[in-house]
Structure formats: C-alpha cells, structure tokens
C-alpha positions in Angstrom: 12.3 71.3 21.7 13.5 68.2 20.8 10.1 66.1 20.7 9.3 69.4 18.1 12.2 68.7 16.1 11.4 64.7 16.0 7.6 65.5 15.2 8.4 67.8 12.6 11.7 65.6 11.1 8.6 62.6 11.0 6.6 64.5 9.0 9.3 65.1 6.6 10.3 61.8 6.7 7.1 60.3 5.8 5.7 62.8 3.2 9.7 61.5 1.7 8.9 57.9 2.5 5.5 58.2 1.0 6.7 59.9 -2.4 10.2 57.9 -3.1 9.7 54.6 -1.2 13.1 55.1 0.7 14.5 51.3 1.5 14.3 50.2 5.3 18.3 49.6 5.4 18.1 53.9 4.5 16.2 55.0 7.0 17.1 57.0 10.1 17.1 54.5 13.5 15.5 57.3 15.4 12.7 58.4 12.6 12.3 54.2 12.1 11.7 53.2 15.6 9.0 56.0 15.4 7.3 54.6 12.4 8.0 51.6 14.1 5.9 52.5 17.6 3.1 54.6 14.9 2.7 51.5 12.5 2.2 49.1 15.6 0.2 51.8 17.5 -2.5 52.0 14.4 -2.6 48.4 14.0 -2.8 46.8 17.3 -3.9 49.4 19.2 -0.7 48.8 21.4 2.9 50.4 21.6 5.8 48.0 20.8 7.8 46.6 23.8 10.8 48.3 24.5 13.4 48.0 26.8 16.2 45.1 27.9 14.8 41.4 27.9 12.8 40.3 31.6 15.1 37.7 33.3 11.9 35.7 34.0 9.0 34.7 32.2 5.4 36.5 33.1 4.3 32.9 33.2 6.3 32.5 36.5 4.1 30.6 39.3 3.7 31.9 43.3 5.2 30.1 45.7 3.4 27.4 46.9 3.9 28.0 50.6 2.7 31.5 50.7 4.1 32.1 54.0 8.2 32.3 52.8 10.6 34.8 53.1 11.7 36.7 49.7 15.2 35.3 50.3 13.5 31.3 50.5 11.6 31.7 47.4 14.4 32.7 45.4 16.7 30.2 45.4 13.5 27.8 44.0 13.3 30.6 40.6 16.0 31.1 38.1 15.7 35.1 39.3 19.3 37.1 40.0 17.1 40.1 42.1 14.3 39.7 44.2 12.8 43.2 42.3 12.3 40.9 39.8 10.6 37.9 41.3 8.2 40.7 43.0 7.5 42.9 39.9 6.0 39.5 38.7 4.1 38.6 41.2 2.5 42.3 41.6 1.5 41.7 38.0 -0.3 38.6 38.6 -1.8 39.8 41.1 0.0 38.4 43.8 1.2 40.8 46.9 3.0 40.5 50.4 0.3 40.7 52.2 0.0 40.2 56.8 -2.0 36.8 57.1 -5.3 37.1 59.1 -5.6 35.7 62.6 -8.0 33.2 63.1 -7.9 30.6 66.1 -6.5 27.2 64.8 -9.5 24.6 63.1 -8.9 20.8 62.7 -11.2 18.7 60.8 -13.3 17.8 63.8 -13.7 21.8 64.7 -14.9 22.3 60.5 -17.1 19.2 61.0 -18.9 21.0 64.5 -18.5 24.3 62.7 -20.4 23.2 59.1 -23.2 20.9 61.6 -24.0 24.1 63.3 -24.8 26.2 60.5 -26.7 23.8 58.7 -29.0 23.4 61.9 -29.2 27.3 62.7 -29.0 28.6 59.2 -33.4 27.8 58.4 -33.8 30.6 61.6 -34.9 33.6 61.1 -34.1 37.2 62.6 -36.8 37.0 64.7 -35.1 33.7 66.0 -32.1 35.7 66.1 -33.0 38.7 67.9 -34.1 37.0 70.7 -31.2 35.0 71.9 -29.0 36.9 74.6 -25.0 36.4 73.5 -23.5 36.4 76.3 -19.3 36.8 76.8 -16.1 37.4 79.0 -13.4 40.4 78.3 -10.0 40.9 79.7 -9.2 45.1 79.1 -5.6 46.0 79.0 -4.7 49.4 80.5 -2.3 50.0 77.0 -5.7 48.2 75.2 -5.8 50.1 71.6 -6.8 48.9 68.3 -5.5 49.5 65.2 -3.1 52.5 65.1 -2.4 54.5 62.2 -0.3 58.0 62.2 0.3 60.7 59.5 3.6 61.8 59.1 6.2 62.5 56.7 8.7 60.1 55.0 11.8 58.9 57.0 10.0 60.3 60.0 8.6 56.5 61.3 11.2 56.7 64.4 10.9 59.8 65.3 9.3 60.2 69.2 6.2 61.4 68.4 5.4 58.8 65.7 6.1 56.1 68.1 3.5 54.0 69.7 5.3 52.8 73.4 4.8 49.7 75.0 5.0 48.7 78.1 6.7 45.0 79.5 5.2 45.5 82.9 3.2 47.2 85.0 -0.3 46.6 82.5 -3.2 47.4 84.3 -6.1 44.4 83.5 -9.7 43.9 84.2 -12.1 41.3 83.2 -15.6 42.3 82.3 -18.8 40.3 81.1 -21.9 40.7 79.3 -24.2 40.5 77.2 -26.0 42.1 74.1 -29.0 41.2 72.2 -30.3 42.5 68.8 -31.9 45.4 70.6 -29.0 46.6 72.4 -26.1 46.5 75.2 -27.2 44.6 77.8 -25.5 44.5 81.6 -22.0 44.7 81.7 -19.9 43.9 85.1 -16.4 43.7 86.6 -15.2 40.0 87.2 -12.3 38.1 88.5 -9.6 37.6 86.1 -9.4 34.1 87.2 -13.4 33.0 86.6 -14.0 30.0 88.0 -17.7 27.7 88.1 -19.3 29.3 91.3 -18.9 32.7 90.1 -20.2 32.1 86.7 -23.4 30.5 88.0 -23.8 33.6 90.7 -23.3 35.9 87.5 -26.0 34.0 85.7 -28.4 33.9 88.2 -28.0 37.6 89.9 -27.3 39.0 86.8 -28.3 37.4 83.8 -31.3 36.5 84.1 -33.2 39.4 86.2 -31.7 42.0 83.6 -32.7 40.1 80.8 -36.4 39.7 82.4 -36.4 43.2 83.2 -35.3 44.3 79.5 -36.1 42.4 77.0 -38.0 38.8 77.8 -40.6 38.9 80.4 -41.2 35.8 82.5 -42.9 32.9 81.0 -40.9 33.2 78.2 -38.0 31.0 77.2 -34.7 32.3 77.6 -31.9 31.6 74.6 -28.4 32.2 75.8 -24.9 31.9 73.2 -22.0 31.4 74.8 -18.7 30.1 73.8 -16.8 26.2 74.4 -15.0 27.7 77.3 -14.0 25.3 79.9 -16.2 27.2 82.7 -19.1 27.4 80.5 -18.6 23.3 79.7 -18.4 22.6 83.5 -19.9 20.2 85.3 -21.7 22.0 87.9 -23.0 24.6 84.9 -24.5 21.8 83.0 -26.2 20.9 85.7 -27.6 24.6 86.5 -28.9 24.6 82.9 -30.6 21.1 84.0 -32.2 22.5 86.8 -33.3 25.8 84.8 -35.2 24.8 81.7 -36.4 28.0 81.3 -33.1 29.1 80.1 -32.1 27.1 76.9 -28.6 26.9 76.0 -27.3 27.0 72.4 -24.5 24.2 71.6 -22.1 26.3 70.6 -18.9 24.7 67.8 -15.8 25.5 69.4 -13.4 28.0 68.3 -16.1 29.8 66.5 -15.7 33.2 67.4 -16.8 34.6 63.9 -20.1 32.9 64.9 -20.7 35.1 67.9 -22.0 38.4 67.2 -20.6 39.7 70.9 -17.1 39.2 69.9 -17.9 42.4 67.1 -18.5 44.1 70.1 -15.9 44.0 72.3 -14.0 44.8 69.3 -15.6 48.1 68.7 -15.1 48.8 72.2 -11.2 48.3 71.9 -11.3 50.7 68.8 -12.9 53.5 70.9 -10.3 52.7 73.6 -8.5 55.4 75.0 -5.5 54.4 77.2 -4.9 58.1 79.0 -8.2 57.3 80.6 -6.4 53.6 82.6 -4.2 55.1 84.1 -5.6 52.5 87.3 -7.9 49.7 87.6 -10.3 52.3 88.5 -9.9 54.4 86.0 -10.1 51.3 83.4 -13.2 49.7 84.6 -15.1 53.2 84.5 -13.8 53.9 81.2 -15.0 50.5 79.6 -18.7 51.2 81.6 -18.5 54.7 79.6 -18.2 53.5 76.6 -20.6 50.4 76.9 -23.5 53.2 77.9 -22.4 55.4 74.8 -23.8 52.2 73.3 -27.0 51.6 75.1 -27.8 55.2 74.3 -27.3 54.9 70.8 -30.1 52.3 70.5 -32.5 54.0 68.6 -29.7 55.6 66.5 -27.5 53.8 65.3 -27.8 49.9 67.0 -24.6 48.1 66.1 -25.9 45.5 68.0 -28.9 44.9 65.4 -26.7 45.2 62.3 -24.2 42.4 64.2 -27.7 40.0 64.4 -28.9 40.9 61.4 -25.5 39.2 60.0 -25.9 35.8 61.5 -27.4 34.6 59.0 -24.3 35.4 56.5 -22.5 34.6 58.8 -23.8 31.0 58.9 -24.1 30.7 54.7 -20.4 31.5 54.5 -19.6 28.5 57.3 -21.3 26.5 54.4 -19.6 27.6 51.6 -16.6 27.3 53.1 -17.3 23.6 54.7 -16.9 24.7 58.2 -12.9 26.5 57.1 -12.3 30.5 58.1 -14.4 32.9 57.5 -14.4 36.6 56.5 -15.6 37.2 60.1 
C-alpha cells in the first residue's frame, strides 16, 4: 500500500513538476529522492548509491602474504571491522580459501621437474601407453576421502554428523602395483617397512612375468615409472636395472607426484574406500584387492587408467608453463 501511495503521489508530482516548474528547495525529500533514483536510472542506466559512506576504499589491495589470519591483516588496513575488510575483498574477487597440498619444490626440484617435461613432452600416447607406472600404498583401516554430509543448520555437532577418529589402534597395510594405459595391473600385499631385497624379488616375481603375460610379450622392451624413493634409488636396484636391459627405467624428477599417472589411482581407490569393511588387516587387504578388480573389469567400460595416460601429455605442457612450479595435478 504504501509503494501505491508513492507511485501514484509521483505521478502527481511530476504531471505538477512538469506543468508549474516547482523549485528543487520545494519539493518533497521523499518524491525528490525518487526523481532522484528515476532521473539517474534513465540516464546512466544505474541506480544512485545509497546508504552510509564505506570505511574503506574499493581500491583496497589483498594482503600480500595470503596465508594471515583476519585479525593480522587488520591492523596493516585503516578498517574498524573485519566485515568490512572481507566484503572488499569478496568484491575483488578475493576469498578465504584452504591452500592446496603439494609436496615442497626448491629451485633444483623446478629445474629436474621443467628438464623432464621438455625431454618427455615430443612422446606420444603410443609412447605413453606402453610404459608400466609402477607404485607403493600404505591403506589406513579409517582410510576415507573427502567427506561431505547433509544436514541442517546448527546441527554440525550433533552425533550423527560427526566423522570419529581414532588415536590408536589404526589398522595399516602396504600394497604395490602397477597400471598401464590399458588397465590395473597386479596389485600385492607388502611389508610396511620395504626395504632393497624385497623390492627386487617384487620386480622380478612380479613385475615382470605379469607384465609379459598382459601386456608386452618377450622381446620387447619394458618401460617402468617409478618415483625418487630411496629404495627405488638404491644401490643394489641400480645395479638390477644394469643387469636387465630389457627393462628400461625412466629418470623420474623428484617430488613429482602430479607427473605420475598411478598416484590418480590410488586416489580413486581411497574415494571408494569403505572403512566398515577394515575392520582387520584381513579384512583391509581384501577390501583394497575388491576394489582394484572392480577396476580391471571395467576395462572396456570405462578405463580410468587410459584417461590418466591420455593426460601425460598435459600434464607435462603445464610443468612448462609453469617453469617446473605446482601444478593443477
């Protein structure tokens, strides 16, 4: 009723304004702020500000250490409420965001990491989808990936919206294998603890006859990735490499595990985890061997493994672009 009364005294107002020219000083404050907000609205297309003063200027720059606490910016702004300083940054475009966790790089690491991709990036996926990645997995018994849960407001600490953890008593198993572009490869229980011996009984009783049996049939080279991890760099495994040309090891950059396709999927692995099913050691080795044969038997289907190859390549071009620095991988 009242926006009807306003409308209809603006009408009146300017059919009056129109005909006798009343002075500005005359006018009604609430009929002129509408003109005011019409007039502006017809010829800029926009609606006059309104409202008390900001106590900032829009021009107001983020903080150059993007990691601080609301209350250590604050003293650095001349800002009374930290509302303020974030309404600002939200309209620059700027939000409190949790940083992404990458494995630490020094200069040296970018150099390897840039080197590598330049060398690799001319290969194509046929290059690709012959190499075998191989890897190592430690599975936690409470093993999950990222939780989500649907519930109301002011309901977050309520006992069924809570996720518990456990301080002790974690069931653990380490697992390795390997995956090429056309699938899940082997996948077996190891110690914990791997050391050189078992690492080169792995490779030899493992490795190797699957892959032959699989995918590469004798005389064939074989191309194995595998990560800068002190076993893998050991003495007594660079000589097993020296006495088995036939199996050709890629140099691998440390601390690259956006470079290594593998390391997708273990991930995927963890999302499908379900921790009612390790309850024991048991129990969490045969649930990690269900879900890597739901994989092998969704080759034909839908391959992860072949989409993770298939990325190598962009993988590599963003090393480049980013001169061997963090990657969206």
């Amino acid at each position: 009723m009242i926006d009807m009364a306003i409308n209809q005294a603006w009408l009146l107002y300017r059919r009056d304004y129109e005909t006798k020219r009343i002075p500005q000083e005359k006018r009604h404050p609430l009929l002129s702020f509408r003109m005011a907000v019409s007039e502006s609205l017809i010829r800029t297309g926009k609606i006059v500000k309104r409202g008390r003063p900001s106590s900032n200027e829009k021009t107001t720059d983020p903080p150059k250490n993007r990691h601080q606490q609301m209350s250590q910016v604050r003293p650095l702004m001349d800002v009374r409420l930290d509302k303020t300083y974030k309404k600002r940054l939200h309209e620059a475009g700027i939000h409190h965001r949790r940083p992404a966790t990458k494995p630490m790089l020094t200069e040296k690491h970018k150099e390897e990491r840039l080197g590598f991709a330049l060398q690799y990036y001319p290969m194509d996926f046929l290059f690709w989808s012959s190499v075998i990645f191989c890897d190592e997995k430690t599975f936690l018994s409470d093993d999950h990936g990222e939780l989500h849960c649907w519930r109301p407001n002011n309901t977050r600490f309520e006992t069924k919206n809570i996720q518990p953890t456990r301080r002790s008593g974690r069931i653990t198993a380490g697992l390795w294998g390997w995956m090429a572009a056309c699938g899940p490869g082997e996948l077996v229980v190891i110690d914990e603890c791997l050391n050189c011996l078992q690492y080169i009984e792995i490779l030899e009783q493992i490795m190797i006859p699957s892959v032959r049996a699989l995918l590469i049939p004798e005389p064939d080279p074989l191309y194995i990735a595998i990560d800068d991890s002190p076993v893998h760099n050991a003495a007594i495994v660079t000589d097993w490499f020296q006495r088995h040309p036939e199996v050709i090891r890629i140099q691998w950059p440390a601390r690259s595990p956006d470079l290594m396709p593998i390391e997708n999927l273990w991930s995927q692995m963890v999302k499908k985890w379900d921790s009612n099913s390790a309850k024991t050691k048991v129990n969490l080795v045969a649930h990690a061997m269900n879900i890597w044969e739901a994989m092998r038997l969704k080759r034909g289907v839908e391959n992860i493994c072949e989409t993770l190859v298939r990325s190598k390549s962009r993988r590599l071009n963003s090393v480049i672009e980013c001169n061997g620095s963090y990657t969206k991988y």
